[in-house]
C-alpha positions as CSV (number, residue, x, y, z in Angstrom):
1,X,161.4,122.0,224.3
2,X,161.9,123.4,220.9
3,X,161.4,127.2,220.6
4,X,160.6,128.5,217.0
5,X,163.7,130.2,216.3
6,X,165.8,127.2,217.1
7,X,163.4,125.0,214.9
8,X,163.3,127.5,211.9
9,X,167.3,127.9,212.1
10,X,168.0,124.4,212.3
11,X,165.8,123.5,209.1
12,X,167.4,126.8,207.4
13,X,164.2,128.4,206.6
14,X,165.5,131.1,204.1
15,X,164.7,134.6,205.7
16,X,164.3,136.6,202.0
17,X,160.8,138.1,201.6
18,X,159.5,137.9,204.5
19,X,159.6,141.4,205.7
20,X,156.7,143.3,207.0
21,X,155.1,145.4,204.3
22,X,155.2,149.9,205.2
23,X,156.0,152.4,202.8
24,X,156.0,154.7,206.1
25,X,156.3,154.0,209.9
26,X,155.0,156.1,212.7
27,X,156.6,154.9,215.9
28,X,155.8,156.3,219.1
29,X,158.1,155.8,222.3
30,X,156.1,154.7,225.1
31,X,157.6,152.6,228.0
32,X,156.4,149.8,230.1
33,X,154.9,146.4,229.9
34,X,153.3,146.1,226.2
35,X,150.9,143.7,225.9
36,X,150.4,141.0,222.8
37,X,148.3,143.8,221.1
38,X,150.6,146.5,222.0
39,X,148.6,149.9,220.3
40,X,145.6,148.7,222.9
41,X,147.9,146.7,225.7
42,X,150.3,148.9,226.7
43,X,149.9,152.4,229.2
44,X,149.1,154.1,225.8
45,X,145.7,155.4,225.9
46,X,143.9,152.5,224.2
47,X,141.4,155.1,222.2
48,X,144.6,156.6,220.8
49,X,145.7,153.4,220.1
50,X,142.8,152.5,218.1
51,X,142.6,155.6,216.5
52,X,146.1,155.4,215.1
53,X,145.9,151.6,213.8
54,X,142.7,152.7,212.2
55,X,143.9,155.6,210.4
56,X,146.7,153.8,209.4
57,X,144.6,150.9,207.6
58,X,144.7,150.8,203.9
59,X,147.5,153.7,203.6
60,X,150.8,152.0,203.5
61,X,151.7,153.0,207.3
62,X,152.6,150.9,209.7
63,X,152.0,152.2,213.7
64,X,154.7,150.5,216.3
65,X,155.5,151.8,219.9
66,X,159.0,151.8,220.8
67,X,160.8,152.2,224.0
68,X,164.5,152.1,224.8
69,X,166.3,149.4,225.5
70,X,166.9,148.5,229.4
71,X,165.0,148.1,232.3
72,X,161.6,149.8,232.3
73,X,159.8,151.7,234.8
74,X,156.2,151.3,234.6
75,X,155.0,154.8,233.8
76,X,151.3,155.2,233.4
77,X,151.7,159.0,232.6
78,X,155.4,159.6,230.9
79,X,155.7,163.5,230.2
80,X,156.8,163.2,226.7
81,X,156.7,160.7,224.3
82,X,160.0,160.9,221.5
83,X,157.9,160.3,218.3
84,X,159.4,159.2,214.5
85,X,157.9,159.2,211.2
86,X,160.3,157.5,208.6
87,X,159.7,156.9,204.5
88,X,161.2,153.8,202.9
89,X,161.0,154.5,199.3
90,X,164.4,154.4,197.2
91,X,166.4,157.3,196.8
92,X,163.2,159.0,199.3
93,X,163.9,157.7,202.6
94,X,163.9,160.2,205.0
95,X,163.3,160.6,209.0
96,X,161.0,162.4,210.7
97,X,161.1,163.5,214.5
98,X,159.1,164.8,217.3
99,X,158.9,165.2,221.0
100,X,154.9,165.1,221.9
101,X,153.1,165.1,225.3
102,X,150.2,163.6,224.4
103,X,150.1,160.7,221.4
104,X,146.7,161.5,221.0
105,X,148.1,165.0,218.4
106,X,148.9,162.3,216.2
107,X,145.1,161.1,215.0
108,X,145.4,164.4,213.1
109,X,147.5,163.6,210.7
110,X,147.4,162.8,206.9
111,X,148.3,159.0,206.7
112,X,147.1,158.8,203.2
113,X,149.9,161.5,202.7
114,X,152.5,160.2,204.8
115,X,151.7,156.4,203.1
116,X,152.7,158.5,200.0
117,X,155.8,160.0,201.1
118,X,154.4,163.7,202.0
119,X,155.4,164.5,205.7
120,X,153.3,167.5,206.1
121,X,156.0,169.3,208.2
122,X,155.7,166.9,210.6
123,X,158.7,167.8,213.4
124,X,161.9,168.0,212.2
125,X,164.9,166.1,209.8
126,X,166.5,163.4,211.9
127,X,170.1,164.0,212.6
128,X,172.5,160.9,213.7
129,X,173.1,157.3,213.0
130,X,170.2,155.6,211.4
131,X,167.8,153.7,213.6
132,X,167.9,150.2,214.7
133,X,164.4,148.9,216.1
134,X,165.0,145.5,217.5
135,X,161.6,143.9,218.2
136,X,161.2,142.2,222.1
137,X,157.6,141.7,222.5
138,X,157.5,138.7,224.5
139,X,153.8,138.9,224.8
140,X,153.7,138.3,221.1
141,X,156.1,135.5,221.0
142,X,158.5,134.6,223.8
143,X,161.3,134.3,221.3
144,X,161.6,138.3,221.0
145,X,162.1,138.9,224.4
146,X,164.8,136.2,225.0
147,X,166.8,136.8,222.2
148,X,165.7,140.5,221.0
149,X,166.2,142.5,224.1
150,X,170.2,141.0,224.2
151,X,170.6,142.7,221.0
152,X,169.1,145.8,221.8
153,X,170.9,146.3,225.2
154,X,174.6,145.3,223.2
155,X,173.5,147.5,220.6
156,X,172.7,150.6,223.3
157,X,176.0,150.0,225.0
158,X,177.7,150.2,222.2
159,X,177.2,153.5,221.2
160,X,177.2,153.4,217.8
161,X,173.7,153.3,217.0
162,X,170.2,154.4,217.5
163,X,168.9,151.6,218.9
164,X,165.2,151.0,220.4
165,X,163.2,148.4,221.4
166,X,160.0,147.9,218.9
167,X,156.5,146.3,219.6
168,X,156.7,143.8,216.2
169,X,158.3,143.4,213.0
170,X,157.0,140.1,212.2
171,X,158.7,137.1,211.6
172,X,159.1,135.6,215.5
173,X,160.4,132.5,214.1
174,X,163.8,134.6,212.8
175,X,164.4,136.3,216.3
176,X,166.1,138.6,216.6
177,X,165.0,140.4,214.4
178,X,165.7,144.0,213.2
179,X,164.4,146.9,210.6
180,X,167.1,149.8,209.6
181,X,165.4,153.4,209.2
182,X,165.3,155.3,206.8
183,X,165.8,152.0,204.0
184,X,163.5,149.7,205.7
185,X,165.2,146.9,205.0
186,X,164.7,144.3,208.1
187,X,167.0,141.4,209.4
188,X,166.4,138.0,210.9
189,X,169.0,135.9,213.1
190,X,170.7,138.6,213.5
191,X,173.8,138.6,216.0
192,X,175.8,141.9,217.7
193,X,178.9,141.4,214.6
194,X,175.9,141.6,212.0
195,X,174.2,143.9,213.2
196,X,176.7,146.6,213.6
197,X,178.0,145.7,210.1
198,X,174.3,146.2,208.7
199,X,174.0,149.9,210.7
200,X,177.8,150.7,209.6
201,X,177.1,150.3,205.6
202,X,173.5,151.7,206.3
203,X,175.3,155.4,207.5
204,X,176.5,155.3,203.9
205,X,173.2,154.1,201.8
206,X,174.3,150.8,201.7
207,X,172.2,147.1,202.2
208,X,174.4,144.2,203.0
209,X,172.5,141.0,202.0
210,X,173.6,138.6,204.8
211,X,170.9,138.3,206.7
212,X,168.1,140.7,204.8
213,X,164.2,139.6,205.0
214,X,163.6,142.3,202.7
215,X,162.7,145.9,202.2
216,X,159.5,147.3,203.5
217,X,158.7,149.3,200.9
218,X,158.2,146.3,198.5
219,X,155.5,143.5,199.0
220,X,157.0,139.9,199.4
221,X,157.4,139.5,195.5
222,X,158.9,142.3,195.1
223,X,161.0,142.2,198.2
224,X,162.3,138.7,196.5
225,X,162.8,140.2,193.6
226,X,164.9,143.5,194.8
227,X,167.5,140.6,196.8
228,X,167.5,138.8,194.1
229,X,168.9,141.5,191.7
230,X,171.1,142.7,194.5
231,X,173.0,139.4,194.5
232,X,172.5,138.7,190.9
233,X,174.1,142.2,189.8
234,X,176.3,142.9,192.6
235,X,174.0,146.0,193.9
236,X,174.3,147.5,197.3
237,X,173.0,151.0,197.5
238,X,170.0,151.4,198.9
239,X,168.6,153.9,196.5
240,X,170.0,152.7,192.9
241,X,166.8,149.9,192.7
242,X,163.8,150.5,191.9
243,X,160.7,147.7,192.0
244,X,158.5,148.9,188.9
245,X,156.1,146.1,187.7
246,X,155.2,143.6,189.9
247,X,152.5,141.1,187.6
248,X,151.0,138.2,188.6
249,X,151.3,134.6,186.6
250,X,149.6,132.4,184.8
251,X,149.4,129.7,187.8
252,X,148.8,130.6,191.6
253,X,151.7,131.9,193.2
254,X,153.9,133.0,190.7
255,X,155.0,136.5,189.8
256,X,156.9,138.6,187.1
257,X,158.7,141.5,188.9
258,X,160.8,144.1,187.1
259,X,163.1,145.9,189.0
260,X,165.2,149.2,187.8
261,X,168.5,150.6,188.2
262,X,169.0,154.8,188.3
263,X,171.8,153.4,186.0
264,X,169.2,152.2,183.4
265,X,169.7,148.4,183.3
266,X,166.8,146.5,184.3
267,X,165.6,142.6,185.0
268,X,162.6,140.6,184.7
269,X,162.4,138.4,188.3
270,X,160.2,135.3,188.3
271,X,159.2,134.5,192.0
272,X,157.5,131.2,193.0
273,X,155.7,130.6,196.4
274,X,156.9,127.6,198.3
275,X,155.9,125.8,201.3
276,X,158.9,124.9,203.8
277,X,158.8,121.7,204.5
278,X,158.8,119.5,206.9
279,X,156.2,121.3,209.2
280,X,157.7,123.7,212.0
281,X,155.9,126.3,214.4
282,X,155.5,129.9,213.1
283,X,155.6,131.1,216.4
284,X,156.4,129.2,220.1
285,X,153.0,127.6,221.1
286,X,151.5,127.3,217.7
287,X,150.5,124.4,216.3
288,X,153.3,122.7,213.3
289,X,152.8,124.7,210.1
290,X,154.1,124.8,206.7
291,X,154.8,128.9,206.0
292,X,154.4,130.2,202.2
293,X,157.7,131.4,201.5
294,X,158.7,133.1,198.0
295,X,162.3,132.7,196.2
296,X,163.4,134.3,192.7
297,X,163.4,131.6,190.0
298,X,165.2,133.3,187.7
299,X,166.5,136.7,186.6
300,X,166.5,138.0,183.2
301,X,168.4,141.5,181.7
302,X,165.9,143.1,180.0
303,X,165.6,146.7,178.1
304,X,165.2,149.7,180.8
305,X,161.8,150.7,178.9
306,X,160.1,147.4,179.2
């Protein structure tokens, strides 16, 4: 039978602007079995849980659990939990890290703030290779468990990375799938050559395209719009692009995005919604489905003051 991934890759859905959408992410290791709603389905306290995906809502952070890659014991009580807070922004992005014994310390915080790009003193700077979060929540979709946790494991043993397991990232259809902190760009079919090519030019501030669903910090327009100017224009650091306008058209699903460069040049994006066609599942056990999907119509140089 047909899985999603293998129906999505033979029809060549394109992967661009379809990453999920978080200025900031909070991402709390805790290991074991995680359950299709992992914040209330996993040995988490399920109060926490809540508490966290409610103070979240509305404030640009996204709340994931994490766990490394590898067997897991099932531990109903782990002594500490590794704890990250990471910003996306452009020429912003930073990581944030903490060792906590009980989750529950972080209801307290700001998230309006963190959303923002204030971390409050939260723990201390991250030092090392940026993180990989592979997602391989098979309760969510079967998909990120077969393929996902392969990747995680070659990317553990290879020891050039900071890699982790991740509750969801969206976008089962594209497993496996991977986000890069601090840049928050994620990555869909990705394979062990790719993905230690994205992590290598990521220790540098670099994006490589191949592969890219988008940045986080953008929403889907925009997130068309910043790949579109990267291929376009030839730009791969992370921090020289800027999305500043993002209006929308005349007619339903369109968009005019413009999109910045430190350097001073800027372009006017049209983005178009599309549905991929013929219908395919969005995820394994759904019924057929035809997925909005948004491409870049056309890119225009335009004055740096518009």
């Amino acid at each position: 039978m047909s899985t999603c991934t293998t129906a999505s890759a033979e029809l060549d859905e394109p992967l661009g602007a379809t990453a999920s959408t978080a200025r900031t992410w909070l991402l709390v290791e805790q290991p074991g079995p995680w359950g299709r709603q992992a914040l209330t389905g996993s040995r988490l306290d399920p109060a926490v849980g809540r508490a966290l995906d409610e103070a979240a809502d509305g404030t640009g952070v996204r709340v994931a659990l994490i766990r490394r890659p590898g067997r897991h014991a099932d531990l109903h009580r782990p002594a500490s939990h590794r704890v990250y807070l990471a910003h996306t922004a452009p020429g912003d992005a930073w990581i944030r890290t903490d060792v906590l014994a009980d989750p529950a310390e972080l209801t307290g915080l700001d998230f309006a703030a963190l959303g923002a790009g204030s971390h409050g003193g939260f723990g201390t700077a991250h030092v090392g290779p940026p993180l990989a979060l592979v997602c391989t929540n098979g309760r969510r979709d079967r998909c990120c468990a077969v393929h996902g946790r392969p990747l995680a494991a070659e990317l553990a043993a290879s020891g050039g990375a900071d890699a982790w397991e991740v509750t969801h990232l969206g976008g089962h259809r594209f497993s496996p799938t991977m986000l890069v902190l601090p840049y928050g760009y994620a990555y869909g079919r990705v394979d062990g050559r790719l993905a230690k090519e994205v992590l290598e030019a990521a220790r540098t501030g670099r994006v490589v395209l191949d592969g890219c669903r988008g940045r986080s910090a953008w929403d889907r327009p925009g997130q068309a719009a910043d790949l579109a100017v990267r291929a376009h224009a030839g730009v791969d650091l992370e921090g020289a692009l800027t999305v500043r306008r993002t209006v929308a058209g005349q007619q339903d699903g369109t968009w005019s995005v413009l999109v910045a460069h430190t350097d001073g040049r800027a372009w006017e994006v049209a983005v178009e919604r599309t549905a991929a066609q013929p219908p395919r599942p969005e995820s394994c056990g759904s019924p057929l489905g035809t997925p909005a999907g948004l491409r870049a119509a056309g890119v225009t140089a335009v004055s740096g003051r518009s």
